[in-house]
LUMZAGU-140641 format. One record per residue: z, x, y of N, C-alpha, C in turn. Coordinates in nm, 4 decimals. Layout:
BEGIN
<atom n_c3="Z" n_c1="X" n_c2="Y" ca_c3="Z" ca_c1="X" ca_c2="Y" c_c3="Z" c_c1="X" c_c2="Y"/>
...
END
This chain:
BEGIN
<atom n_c3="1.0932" n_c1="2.3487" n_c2="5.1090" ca_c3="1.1980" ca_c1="2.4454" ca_c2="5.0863" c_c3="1.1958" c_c1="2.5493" c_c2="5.1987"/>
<atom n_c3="1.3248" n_c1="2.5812" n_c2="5.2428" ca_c3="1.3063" ca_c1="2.6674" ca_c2="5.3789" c_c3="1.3830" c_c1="2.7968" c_c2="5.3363"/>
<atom n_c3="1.3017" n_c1="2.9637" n_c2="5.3376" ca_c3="1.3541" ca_c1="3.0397" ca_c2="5.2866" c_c3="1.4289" c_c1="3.0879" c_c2="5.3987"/>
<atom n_c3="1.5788" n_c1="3.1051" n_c2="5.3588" ca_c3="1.6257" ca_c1="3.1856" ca_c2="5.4800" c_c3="1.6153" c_c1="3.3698" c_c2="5.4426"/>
<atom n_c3="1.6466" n_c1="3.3921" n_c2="5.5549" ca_c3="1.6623" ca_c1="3.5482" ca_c2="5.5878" c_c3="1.7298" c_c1="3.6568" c_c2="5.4585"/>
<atom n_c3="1.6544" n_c1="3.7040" n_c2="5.3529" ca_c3="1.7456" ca_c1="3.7634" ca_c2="5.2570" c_c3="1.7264" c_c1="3.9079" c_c2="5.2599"/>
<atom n_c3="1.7989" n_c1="4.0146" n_c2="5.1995" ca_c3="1.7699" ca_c1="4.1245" ca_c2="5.1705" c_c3="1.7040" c_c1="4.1230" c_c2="5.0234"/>
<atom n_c3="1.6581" n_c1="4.1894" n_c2="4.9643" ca_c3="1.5934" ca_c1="4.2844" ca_c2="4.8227" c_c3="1.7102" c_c1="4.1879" c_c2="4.6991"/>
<atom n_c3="1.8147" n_c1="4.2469" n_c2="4.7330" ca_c3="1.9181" ca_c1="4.2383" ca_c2="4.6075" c_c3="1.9474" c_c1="4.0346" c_c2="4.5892"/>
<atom n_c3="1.9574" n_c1="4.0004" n_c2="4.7388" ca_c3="1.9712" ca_c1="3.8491" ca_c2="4.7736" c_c3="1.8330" c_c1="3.7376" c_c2="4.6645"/>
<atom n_c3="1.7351" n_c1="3.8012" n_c2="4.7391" ca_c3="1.6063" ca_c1="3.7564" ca_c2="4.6778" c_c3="1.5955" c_c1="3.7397" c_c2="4.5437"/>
<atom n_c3="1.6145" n_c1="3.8735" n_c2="4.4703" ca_c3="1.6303" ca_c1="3.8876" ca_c2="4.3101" c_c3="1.6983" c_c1="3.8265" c_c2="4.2468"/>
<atom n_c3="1.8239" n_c1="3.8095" n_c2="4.3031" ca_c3="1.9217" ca_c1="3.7181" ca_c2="4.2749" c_c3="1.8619" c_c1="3.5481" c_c2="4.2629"/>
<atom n_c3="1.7979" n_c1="3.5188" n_c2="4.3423" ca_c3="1.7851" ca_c1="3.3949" ca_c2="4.3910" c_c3="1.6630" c_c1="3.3267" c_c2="4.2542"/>
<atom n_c3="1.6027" n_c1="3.4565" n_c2="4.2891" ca_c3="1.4934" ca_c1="3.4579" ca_c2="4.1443" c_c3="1.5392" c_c1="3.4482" c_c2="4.0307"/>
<atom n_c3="1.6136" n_c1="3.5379" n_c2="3.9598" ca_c3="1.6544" ca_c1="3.4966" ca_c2="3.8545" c_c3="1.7174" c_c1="3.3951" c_c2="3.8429"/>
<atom n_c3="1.8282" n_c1="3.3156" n_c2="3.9120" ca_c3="1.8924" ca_c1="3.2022" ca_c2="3.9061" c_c3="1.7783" c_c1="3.0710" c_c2="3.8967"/>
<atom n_c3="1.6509" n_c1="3.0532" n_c2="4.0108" ca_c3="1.5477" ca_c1="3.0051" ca_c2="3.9667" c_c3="1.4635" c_c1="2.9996" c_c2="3.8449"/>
<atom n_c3="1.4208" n_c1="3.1248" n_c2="3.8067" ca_c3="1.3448" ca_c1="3.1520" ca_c2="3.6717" c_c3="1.4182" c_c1="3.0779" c_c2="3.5195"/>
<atom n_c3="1.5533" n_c1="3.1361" n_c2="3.5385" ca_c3="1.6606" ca_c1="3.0564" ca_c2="3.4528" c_c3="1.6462" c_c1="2.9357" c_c2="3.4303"/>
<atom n_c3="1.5887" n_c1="2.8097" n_c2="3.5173" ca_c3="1.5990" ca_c1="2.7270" ca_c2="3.5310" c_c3="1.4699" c_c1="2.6648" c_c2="3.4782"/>
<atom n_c3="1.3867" n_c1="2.7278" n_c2="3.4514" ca_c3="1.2521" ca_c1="2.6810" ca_c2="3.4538" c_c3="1.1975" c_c1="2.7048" c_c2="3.2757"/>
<atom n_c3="1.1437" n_c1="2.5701" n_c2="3.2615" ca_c3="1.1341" ca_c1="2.5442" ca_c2="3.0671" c_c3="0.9823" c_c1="2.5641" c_c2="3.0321"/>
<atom n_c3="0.9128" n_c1="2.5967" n_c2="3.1227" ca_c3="0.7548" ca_c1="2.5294" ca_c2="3.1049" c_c3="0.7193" c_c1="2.6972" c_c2="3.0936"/>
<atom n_c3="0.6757" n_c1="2.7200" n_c2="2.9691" ca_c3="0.6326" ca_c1="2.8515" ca_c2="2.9034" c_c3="0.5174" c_c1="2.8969" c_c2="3.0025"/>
<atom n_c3="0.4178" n_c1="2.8124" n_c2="2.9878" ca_c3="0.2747" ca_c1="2.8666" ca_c2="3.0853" c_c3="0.3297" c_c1="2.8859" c_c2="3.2211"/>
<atom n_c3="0.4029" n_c1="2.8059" n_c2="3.2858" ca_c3="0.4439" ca_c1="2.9050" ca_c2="3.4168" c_c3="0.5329" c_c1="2.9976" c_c2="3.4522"/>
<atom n_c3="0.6021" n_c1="3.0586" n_c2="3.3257" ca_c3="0.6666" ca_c1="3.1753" ca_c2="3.2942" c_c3="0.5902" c_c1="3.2816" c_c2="3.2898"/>
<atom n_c3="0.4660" n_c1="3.2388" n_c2="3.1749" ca_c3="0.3612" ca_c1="3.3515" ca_c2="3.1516" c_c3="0.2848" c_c1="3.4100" c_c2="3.2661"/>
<atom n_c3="0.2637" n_c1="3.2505" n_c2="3.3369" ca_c3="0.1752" ca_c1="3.2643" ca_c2="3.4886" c_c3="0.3210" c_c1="3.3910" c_c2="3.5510"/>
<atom n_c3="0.4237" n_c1="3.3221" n_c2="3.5789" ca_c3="0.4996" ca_c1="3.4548" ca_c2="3.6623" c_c3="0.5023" c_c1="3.6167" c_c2="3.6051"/>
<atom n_c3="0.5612" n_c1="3.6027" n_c2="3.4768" ca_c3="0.5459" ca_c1="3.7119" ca_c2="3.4642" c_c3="0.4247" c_c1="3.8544" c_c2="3.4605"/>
<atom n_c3="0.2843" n_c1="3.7192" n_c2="3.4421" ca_c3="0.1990" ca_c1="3.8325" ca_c2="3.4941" c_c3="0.1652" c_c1="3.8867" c_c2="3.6139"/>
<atom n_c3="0.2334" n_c1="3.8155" n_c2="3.7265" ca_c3="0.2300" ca_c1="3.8217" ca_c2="3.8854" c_c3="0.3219" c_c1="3.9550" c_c2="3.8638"/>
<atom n_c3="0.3984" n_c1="3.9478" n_c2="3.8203" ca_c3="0.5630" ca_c1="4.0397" ca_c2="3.8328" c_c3="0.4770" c_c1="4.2142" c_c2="3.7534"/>
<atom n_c3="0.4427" n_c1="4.1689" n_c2="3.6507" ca_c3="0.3509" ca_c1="4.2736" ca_c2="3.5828" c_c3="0.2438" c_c1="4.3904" c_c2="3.6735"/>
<atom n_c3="0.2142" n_c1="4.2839" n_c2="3.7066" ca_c3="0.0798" ca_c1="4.3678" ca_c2="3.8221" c_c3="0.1166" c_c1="4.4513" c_c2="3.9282"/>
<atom n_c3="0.2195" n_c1="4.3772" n_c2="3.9724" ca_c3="0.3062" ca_c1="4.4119" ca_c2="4.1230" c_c3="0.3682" c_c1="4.5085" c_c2="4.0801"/>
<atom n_c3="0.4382" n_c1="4.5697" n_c2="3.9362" ca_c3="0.5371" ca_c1="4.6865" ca_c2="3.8968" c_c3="0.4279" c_c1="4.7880" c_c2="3.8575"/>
<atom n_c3="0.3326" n_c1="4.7167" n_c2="3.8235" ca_c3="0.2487" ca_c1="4.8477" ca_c2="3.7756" c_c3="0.1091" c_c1="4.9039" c_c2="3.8199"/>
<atom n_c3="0.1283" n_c1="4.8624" n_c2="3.9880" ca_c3="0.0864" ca_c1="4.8858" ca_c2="4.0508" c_c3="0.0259" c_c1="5.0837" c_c2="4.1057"/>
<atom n_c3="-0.0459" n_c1="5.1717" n_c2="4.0499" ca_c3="-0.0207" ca_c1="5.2812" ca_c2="4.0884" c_c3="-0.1040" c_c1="5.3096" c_c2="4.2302"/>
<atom n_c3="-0.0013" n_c1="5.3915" n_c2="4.2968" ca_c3="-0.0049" ca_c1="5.4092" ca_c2="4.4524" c_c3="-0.0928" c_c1="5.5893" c_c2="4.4339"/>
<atom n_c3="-0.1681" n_c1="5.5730" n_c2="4.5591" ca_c3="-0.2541" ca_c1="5.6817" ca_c2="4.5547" c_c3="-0.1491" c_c1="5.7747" c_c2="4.6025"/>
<atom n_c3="-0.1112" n_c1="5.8763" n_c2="4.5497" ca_c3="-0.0335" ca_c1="6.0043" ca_c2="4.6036" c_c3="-0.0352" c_c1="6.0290" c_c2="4.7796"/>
<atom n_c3="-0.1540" n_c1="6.0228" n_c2="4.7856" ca_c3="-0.2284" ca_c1="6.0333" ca_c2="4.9463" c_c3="-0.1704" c_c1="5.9378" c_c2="5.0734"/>
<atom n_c3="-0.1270" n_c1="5.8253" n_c2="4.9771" ca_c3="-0.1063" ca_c1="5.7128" ca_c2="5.0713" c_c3="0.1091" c_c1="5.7838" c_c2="5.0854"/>
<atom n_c3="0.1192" n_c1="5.8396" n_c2="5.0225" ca_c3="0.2812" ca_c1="5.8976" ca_c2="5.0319" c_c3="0.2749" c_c1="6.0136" c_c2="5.1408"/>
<atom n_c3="0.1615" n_c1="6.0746" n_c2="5.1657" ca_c3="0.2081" ca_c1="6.1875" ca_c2="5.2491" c_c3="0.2469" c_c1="6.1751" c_c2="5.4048"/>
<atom n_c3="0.3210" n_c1="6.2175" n_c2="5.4484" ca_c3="0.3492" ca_c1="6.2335" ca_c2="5.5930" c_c3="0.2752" c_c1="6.2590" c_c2="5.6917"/>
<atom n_c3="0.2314" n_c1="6.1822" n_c2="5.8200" ca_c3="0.1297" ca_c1="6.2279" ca_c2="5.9180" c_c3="0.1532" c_c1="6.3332" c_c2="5.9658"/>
<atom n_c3="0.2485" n_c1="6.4423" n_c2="5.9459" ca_c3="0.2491" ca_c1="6.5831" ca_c2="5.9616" c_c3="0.1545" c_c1="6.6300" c_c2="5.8984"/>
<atom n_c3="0.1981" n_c1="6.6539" n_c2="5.7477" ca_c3="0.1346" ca_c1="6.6278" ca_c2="5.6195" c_c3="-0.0349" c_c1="6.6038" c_c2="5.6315"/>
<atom n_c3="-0.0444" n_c1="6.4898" n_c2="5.6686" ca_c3="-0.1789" ca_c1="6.4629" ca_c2="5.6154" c_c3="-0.2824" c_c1="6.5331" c_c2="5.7232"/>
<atom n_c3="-0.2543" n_c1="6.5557" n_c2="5.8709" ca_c3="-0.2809" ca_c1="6.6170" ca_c2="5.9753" c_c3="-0.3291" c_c1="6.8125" c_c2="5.9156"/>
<atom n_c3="-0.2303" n_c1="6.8646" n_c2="5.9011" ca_c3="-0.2249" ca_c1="6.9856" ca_c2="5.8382" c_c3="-0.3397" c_c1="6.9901" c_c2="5.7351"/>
<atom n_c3="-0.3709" n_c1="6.8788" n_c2="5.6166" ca_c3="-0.4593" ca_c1="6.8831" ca_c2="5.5390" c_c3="-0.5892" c_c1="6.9070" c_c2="5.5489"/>
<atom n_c3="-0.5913" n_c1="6.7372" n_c2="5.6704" ca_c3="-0.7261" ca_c1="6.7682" ca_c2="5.7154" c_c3="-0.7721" c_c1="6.8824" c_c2="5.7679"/>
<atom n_c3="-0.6673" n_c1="6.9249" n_c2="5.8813" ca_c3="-0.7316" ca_c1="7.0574" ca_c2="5.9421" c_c3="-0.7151" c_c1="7.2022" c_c2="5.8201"/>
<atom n_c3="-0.6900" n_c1="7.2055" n_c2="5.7016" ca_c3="-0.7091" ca_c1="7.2633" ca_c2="5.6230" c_c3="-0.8753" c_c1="7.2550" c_c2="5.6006"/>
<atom n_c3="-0.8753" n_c1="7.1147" n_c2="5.5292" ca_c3="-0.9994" ca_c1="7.0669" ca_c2="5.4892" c_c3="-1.1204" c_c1="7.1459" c_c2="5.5601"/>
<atom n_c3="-1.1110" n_c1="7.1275" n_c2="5.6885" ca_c3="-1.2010" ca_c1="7.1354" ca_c2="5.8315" c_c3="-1.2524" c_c1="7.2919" c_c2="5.8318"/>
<atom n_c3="-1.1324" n_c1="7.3853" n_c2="5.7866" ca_c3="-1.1502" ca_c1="7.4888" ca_c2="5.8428" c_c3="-1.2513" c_c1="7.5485" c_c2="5.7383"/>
<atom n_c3="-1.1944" n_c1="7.4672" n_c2="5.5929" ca_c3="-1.2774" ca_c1="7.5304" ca_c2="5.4679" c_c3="-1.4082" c_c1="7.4735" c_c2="5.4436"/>
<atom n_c3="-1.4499" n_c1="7.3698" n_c2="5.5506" ca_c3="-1.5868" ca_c1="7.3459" ca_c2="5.5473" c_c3="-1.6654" c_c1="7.3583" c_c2="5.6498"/>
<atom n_c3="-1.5858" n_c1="7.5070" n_c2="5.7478" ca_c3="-1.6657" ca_c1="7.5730" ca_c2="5.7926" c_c3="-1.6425" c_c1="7.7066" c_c2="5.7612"/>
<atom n_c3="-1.5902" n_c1="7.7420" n_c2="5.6104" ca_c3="-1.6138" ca_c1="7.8586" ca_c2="5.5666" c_c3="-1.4969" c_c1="7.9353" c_c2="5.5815"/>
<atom n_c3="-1.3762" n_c1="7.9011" n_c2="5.6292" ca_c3="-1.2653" ca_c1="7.9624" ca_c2="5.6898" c_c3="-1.1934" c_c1="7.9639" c_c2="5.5511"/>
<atom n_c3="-1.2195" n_c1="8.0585" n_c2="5.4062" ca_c3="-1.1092" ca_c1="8.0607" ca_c2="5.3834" c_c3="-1.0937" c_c1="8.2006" c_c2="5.3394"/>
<atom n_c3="-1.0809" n_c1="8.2007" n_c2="5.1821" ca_c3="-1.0506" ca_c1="8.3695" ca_c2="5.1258" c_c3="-1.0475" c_c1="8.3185" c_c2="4.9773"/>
<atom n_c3="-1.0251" n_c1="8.3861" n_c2="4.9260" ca_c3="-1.0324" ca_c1="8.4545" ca_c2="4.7849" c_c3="-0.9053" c_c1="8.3952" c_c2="4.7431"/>
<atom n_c3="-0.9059" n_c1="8.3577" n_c2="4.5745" ca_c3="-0.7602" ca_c1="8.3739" ca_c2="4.5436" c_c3="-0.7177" c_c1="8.4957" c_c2="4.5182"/>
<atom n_c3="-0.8174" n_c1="8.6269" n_c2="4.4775" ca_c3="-0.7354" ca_c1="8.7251" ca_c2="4.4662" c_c3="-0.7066" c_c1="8.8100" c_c2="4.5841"/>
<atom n_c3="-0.7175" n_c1="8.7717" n_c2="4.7385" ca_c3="-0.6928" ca_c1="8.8249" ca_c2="4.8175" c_c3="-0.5480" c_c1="8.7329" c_c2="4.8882"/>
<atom n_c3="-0.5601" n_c1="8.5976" n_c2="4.8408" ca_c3="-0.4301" ca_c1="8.5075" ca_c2="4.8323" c_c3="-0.3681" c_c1="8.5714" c_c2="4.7357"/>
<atom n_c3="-0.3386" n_c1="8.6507" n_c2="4.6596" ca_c3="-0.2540" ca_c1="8.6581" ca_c2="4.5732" c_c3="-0.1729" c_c1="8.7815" c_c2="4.6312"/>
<atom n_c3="-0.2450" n_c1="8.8881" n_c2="4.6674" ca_c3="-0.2163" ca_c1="9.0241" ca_c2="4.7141" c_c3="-0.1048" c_c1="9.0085" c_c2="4.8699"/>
<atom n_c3="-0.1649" n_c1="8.8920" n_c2="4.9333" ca_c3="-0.0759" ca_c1="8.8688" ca_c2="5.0915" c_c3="0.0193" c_c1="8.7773" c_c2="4.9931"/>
<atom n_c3="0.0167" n_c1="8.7201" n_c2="4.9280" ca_c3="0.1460" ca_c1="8.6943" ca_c2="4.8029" c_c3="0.2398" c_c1="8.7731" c_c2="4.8278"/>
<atom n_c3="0.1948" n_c1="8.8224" n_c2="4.7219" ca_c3="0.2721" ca_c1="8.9620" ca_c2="4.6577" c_c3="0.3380" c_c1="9.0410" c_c2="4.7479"/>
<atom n_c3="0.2799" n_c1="9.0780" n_c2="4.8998" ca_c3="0.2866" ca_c1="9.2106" ca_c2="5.0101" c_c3="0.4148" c_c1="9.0986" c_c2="5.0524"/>
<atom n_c3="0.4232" n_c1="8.9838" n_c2="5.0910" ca_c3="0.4626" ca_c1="8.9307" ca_c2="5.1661" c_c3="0.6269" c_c1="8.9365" c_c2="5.0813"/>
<atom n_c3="0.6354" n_c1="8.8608" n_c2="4.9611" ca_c3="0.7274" ca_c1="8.8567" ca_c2="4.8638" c_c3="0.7960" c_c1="8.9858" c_c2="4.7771"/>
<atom n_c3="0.7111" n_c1="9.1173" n_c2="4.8209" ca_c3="0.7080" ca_c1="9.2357" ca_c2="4.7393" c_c3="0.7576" c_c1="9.1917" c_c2="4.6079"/>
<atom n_c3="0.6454" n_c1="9.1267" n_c2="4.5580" ca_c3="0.6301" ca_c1="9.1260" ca_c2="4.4268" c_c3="0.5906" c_c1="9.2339" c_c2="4.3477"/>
END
């Protein structure tokens, strides 16, 4: 079988018209637990952030494990001054 070139919506399509077709329970079960795994798959938050993003972090990280940071209640006050809260 030679797959040609599809988009997302093409594919799905092609699948269900296949799946439709198919009588044999155990290799339904076999698919649908392939299909199962793959949807409920959870993605580490981390792996979403932007190499801007993740750049900025680290050098967050970096600075606070050499002691570079402050207080939350002195974060709260440059808050506040900044927002005149």
């Amino acid at each position: 079988m030679i797959l040609k070139a599809m988009n997302a919506v093409e594919l799905k399509s092609d699948l269900h018209r296949l799946i439709d077709k198919v009588n044999d329970v155990s290799l339904l079960k076999a698919i649908k637990v392939i299909l199962a795994k793959e949807t409920t798959k959870e993605t580490d938050w981390a792996d979403t952030l932007s190499e801007d993003l993740r750049k900025e972090l680290e050098e967050s990280i970096a600075e606070a494990d050499q002691g570079k940071t402050m207080s939350h209640e002195d974060a709260m006050k440059q808050i506040k001054s900044r927002y005149n809260l």
